[in-house]
C-alpha positions as CSV (number, residue, x, y, z in Angstrom):
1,X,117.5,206.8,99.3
2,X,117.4,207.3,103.0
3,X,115.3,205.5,105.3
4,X,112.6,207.4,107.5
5,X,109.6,206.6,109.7
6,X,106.0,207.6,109.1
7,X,103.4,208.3,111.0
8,X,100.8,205.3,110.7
9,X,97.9,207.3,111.6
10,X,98.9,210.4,109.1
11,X,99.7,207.5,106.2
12,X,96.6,205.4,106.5
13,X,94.5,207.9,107.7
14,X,93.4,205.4,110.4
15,X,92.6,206.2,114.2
16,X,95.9,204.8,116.2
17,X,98.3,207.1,118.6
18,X,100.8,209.5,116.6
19,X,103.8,207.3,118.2
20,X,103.0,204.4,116.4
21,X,105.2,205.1,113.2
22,X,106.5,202.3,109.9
23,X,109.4,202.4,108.7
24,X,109.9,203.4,104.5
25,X,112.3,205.4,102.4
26,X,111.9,209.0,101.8
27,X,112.3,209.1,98.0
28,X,111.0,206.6,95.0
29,X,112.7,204.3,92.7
30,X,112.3,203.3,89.2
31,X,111.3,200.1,91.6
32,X,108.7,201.4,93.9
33,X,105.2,200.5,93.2
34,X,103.1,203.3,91.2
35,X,100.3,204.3,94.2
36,X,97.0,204.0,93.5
37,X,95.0,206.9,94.6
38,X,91.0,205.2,95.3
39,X,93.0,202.1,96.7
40,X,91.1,201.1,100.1
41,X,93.1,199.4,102.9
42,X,91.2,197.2,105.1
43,X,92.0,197.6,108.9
44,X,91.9,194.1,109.6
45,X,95.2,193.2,107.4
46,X,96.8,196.5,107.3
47,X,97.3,195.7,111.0
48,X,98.7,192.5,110.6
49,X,101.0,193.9,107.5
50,X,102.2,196.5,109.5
51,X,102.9,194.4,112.4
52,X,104.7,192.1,110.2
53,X,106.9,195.0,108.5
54,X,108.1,196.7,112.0
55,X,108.5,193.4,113.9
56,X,109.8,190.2,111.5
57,X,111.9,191.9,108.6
58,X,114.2,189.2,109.2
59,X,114.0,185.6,109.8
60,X,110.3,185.4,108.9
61,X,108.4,185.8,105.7
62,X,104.7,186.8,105.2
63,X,102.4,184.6,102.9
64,X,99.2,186.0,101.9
65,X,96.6,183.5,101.3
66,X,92.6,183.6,99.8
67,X,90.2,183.3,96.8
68,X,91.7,184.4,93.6
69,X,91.0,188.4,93.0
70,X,90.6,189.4,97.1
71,X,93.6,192.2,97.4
72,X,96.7,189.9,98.4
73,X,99.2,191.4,95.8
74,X,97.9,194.7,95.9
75,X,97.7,195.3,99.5
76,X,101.5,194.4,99.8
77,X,102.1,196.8,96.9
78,X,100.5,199.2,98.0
79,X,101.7,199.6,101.3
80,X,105.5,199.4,99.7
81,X,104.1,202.0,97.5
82,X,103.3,204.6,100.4
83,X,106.4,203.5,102.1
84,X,108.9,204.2,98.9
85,X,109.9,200.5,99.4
86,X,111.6,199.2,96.0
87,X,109.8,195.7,94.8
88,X,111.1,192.9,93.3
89,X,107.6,190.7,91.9
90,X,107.7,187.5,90.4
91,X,104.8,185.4,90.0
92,X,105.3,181.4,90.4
93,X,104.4,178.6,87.7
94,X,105.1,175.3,87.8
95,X,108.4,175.1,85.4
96,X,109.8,178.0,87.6
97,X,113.6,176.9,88.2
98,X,115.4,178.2,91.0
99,X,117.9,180.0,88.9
100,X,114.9,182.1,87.6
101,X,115.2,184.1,90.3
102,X,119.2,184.3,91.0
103,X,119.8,184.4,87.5
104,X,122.0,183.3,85.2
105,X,125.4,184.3,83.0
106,X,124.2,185.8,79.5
107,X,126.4,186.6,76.1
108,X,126.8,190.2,75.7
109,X,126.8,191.6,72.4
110,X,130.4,191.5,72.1
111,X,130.2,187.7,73.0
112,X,131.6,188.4,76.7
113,X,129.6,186.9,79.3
114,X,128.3,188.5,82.2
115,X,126.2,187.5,85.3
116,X,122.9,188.9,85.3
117,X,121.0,189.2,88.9
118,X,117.6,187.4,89.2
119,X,114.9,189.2,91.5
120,X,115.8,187.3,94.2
121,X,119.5,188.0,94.6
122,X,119.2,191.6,93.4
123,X,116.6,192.1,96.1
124,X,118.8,190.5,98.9
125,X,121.8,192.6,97.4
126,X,120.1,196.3,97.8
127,X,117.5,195.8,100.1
128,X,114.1,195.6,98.1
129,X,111.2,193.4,98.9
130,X,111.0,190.3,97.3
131,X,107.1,189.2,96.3
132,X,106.4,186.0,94.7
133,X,103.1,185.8,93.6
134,X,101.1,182.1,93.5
135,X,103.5,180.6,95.5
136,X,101.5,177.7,96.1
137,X,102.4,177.0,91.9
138,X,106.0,176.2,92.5
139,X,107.3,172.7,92.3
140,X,108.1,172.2,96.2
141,X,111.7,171.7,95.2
142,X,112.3,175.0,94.2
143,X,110.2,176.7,96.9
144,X,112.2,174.4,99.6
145,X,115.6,176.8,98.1
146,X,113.5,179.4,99.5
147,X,114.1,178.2,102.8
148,X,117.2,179.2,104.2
149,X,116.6,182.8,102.2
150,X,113.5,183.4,104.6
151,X,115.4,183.0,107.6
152,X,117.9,185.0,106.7
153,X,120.9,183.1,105.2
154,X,122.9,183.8,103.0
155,X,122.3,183.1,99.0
156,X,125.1,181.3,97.4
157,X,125.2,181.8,93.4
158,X,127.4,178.8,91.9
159,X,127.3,180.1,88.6
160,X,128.5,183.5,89.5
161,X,131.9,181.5,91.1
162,X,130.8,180.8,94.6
163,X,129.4,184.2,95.2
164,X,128.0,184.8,98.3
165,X,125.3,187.3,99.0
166,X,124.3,188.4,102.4
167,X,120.9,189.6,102.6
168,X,120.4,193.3,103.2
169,X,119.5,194.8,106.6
170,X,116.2,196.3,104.4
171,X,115.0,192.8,102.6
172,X,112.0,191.4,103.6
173,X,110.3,188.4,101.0
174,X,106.5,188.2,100.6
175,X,104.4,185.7,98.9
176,X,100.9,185.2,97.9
177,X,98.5,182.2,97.0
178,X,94.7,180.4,97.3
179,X,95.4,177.6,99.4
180,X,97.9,178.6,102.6
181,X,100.3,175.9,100.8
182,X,98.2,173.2,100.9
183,X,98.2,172.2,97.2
184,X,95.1,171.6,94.8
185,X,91.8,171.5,96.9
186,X,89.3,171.3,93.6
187,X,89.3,175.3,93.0
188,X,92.8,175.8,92.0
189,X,94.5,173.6,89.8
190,X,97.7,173.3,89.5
191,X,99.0,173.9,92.9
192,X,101.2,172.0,94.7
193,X,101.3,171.2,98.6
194,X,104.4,172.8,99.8
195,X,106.9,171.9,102.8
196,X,105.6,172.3,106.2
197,X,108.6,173.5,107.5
198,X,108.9,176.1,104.7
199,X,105.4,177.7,105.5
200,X,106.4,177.4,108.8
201,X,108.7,180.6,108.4
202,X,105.8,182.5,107.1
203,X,103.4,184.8,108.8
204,X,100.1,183.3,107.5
205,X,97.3,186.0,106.9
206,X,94.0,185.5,105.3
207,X,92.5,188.0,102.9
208,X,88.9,186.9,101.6
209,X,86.9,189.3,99.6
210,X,85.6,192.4,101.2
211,X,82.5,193.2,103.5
212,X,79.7,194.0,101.4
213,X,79.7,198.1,103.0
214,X,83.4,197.8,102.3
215,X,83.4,196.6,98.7
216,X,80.7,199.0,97.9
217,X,83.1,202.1,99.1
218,X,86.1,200.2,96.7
219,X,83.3,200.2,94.4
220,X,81.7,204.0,94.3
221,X,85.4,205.2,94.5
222,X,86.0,203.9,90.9
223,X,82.3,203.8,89.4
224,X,79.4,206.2,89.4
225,X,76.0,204.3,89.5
226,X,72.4,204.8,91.3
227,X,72.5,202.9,94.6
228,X,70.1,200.8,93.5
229,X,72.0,199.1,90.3
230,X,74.7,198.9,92.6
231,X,72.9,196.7,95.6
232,X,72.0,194.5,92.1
233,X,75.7,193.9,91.3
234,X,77.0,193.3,94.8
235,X,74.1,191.2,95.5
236,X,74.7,189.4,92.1
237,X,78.2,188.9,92.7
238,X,78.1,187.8,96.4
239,X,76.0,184.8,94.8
240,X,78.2,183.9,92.1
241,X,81.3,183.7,94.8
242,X,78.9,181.4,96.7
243,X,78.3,179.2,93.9
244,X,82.3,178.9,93.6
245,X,83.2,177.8,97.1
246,X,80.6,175.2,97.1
247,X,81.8,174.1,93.7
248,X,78.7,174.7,91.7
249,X,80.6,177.0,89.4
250,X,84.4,176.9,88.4
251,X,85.4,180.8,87.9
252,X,84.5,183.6,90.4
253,X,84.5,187.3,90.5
254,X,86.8,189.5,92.2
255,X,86.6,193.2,93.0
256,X,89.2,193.9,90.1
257,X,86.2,192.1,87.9
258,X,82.9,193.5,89.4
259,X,84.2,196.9,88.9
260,X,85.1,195.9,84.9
261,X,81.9,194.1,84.8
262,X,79.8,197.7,86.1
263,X,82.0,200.0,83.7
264,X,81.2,198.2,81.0
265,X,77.8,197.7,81.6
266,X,77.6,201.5,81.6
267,X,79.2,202.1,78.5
268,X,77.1,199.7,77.0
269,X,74.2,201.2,78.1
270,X,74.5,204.3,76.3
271,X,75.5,202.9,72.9
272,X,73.4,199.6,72.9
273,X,70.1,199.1,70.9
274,X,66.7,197.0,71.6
275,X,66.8,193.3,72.3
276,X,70.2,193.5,73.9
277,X,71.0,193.4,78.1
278,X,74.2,195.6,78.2
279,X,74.1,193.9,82.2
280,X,74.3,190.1,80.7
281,X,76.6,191.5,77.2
282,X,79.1,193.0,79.9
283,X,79.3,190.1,81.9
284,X,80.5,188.2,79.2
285,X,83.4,190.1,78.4
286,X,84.4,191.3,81.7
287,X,84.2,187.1,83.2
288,X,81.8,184.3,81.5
289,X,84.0,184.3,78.0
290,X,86.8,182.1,80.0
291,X,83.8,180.2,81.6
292,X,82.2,176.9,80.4
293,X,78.8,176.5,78.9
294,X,76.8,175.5,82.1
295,X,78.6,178.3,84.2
296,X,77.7,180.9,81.9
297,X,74.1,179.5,82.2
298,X,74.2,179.4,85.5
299,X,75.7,182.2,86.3
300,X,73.5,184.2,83.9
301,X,70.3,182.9,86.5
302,X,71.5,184.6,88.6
303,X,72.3,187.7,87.0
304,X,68.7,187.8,85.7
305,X,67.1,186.7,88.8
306,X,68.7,190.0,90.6
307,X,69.0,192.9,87.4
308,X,65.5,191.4,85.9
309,X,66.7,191.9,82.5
């Protein structure tokens, strides 16, 4: 693979001058993102992605932070996608050890041993993009390894005999989580506050759920439905995200959800027979199952008060 620059406005069919151009690859890899064709980029942080792509590759890391289902993985993917940029994509948990992602010697099958390359170091060694996913659910000890990585240093694998590996002109390191490293706030449990000075070397970008106009284009790209039923399910799922942030409710909806949530309300439609609500039996299955008892009550208010069923 070679690199090459596109054209921003031609890529992201978005109204900037020709001569502002990103740099990608001009073929694939069996590590490139899959694109996905009705994806919607929103202006406001494709800008800052972009600006954070051409201008900090090195020495500076971008952490994606907002509610749970709002784009923050996707919109990193997707851009490396339409940019041909290889992805490494590993997703934090709180018994993550740092040697999950530089790896580890393993027995071969005729009982040799060999080193085998965690995503980390195999990202630093050929250039890909490193994403780590819920960040914010690493034990700070193991995200403060991260630190030297993000500014550039070199990676030192001990188990590998001292091996040294000097990040690649092309590596960059993303992350995403809910709560810009500040640990548990009552929404996500779980996460852990993490080292100032380690979210220091990260561009900081909020992405909260869409605009209503804007989640209703996401949402007629993927679903066919009257305009009416769909005012009822944005309506109905702008509530339910209010009840979350003021802590009435403990799960939310995303896009990735509402969109589940109308599909299967359609199918259910057709085949369903009298004294059911395929609206409320969908909602179930596509959210409320995981939910407790009050929140499905709740929850199910609203639904009713805005579908009347």
């Amino acid at each position: 693979m070679e690199k090459t620059n596109y054209i921003v406005a031609d890529m992201f069919n978005i109204n900037v001058p020709r001569s502002v151009k990103v740099t990608g690859m001009d073929e694939s890899s069996p590590f490139t993102p899959e694109i996905e064709e009705n994806y919607t980029f929103r202006m406001e942080h494709l800008r800052d992605v972009l600006a954070w792509w051409n201008l900090a590759p090195r020495g500076e890391g971008i952490y994606l932070t907002g509610p749970t289902g709002s784009g923050k993985s996707s919109l990193i993917l997707q851009l490396a996608a339409r940019l041909n940029w290889p992805v490494q994509r590993v997703t934090g948990h709180s018994h993550m050890e740092f040697s999950d992602l530089i790896g580890r010697p393993v027995i071969q099958t005729d009982q040799s041993m060999t080193f085998q390359y965690g995503p980390l170091a195999h990202a630093m060694k050929e250039g890909h993009l490193f994403l780590i996913d819920e960040l914010d659910m690493l034990d700070p000890g193991v995200a403060a390894g991260l630190n030297g990585i993000v500014q550039g240093e070199p990676l030192t694998v001990p188990e590998n005999g001292g091996e040294i590996i000097n990040p690649h002109p092309d590596f960059r390191i993303a992350a995403s989580g809910n709560t810009a490293g500040g640990g548990d706030g009552g929404f996500y449990v779980g996460t852990s506050r993490q080292n100032e000075a380690f979210m220091d070397r990260f561009w900081i970008i909020h992405v909260d759920y869409p605009e209503k106009e804007v989640e209703k284009q996401i949402f007629q790209s993927v679903v066919t439905i009257d305009n009416d039923r769909l005012e009822k399910f944005l309506d109905t799922t702008n509530e339910i995200r209010r009840l979350f942030q003021n802590d009435e409710v403990e799960i939310t909806i995303s896009t990735r959800a509402l969109t589940r949530w109308a599909q299967m309300a359609g199918f259910f439609y057709a085949v369903s027979g009298q004294g059911m609500s395929p609206v409320h039996y969908a909602l179930d299955r596509a959210l409320l199952n995981r939910a407790e008892t009050e929140t499905r009550e709740a929850v199910h208010e609203v639904t009713q008060r805005y579908f009347g069923e």
